[in-house]
C-alpha positions in Angstrom: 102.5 91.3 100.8 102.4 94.3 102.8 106.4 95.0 103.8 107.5 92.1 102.1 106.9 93.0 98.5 104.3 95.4 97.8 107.0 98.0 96.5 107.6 95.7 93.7 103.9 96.0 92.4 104.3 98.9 90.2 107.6 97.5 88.6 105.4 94.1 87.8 102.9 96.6 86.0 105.7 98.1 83.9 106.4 94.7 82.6 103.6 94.8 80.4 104.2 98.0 78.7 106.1 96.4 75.6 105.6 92.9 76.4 101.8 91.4 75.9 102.4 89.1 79.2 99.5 88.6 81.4 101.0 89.6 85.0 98.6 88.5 87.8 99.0 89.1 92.1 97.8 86.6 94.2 96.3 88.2 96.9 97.9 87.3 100.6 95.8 85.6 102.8 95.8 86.8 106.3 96.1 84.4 108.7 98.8 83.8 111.1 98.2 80.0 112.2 94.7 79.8 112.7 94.5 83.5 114.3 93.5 86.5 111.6 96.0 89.1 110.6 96.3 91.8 108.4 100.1 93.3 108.9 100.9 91.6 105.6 97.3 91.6 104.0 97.3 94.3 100.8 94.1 94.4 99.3 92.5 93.9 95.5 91.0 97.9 96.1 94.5 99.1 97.4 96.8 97.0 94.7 94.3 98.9 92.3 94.3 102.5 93.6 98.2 102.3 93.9 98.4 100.8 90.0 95.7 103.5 89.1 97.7 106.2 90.7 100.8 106.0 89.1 99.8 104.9 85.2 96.2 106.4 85.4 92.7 105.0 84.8 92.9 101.0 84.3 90.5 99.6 81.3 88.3 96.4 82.6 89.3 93.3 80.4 86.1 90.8 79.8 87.4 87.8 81.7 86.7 84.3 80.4 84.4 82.3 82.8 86.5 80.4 84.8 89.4 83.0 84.8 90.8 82.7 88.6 91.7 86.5 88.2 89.9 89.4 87.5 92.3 91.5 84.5 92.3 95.1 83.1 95.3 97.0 80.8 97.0 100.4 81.5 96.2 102.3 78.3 99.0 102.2 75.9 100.3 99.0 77.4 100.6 95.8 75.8 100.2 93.4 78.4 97.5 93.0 81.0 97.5 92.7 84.9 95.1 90.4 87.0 94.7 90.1 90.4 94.1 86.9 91.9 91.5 87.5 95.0 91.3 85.1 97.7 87.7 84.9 97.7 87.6 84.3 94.2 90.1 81.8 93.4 91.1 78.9 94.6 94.9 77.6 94.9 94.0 73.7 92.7 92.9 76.3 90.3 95.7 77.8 89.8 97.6 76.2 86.8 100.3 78.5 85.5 103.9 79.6 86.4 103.9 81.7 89.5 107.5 83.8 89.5 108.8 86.3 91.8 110.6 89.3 90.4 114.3 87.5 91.4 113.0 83.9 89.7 111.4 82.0 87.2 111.6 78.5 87.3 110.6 77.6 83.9 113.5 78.6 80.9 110.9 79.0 78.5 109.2 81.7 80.5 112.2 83.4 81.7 113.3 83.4 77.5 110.3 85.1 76.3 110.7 87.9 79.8 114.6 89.0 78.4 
């Protein structure tokens, strides 16, 4: 989210570089009640032109077919990112651990990120 936690996007990315996880961001969706608004909305394109600037052209992963993310690798990198787009997925999709960079719920995922 925009000014909440978009600096920590590129240190996300770098957690794939020795580690094949699959990191994905869930896209922010921009309404405030019921009124639209973007202050906090970072988009698939911008996440992706900020990644692509700092690490470089990102390869295109072939997603399986009901993927709720669309992935790609930084070249040298053993893990993959995946952005989760809000018209593309939908939340009672969504089965895997969702973690912010301060917390994982689940021991057995925060074991195999140390």
């Amino acid at each position: 989210m925009r000014g909440v936690n978009d600096d920590e996007l590129l240190d996300f990315c770098r957690m794939t570089e020795h580690k094949d996880l699959d990191i994905r961001f869930i896209e922010y969706m921009p309404f405030d009640g019921n009124r639209w608004s973007d202050k906090k909305f970072m988009s698939y394109a911008e996440a992706i032109e900020k990644i692509t600037a700092e690490f470089g052209a990102l390869s295109k992963v072939v997603d399986d077919k009901n993927d709720t993310s669309k992935h790609y690798k930084i070249s040298g990198f053993a893990g993959r990112i995946g952005k989760c787009v809000k018209a593309f997925a939908f939340c009672w999709a969504v089965s895997r651990l969702q973690a912010s960079s301060s917390h994982v719920h689940d021991a057995a995922a925060r074991e195999s990120l140390s």
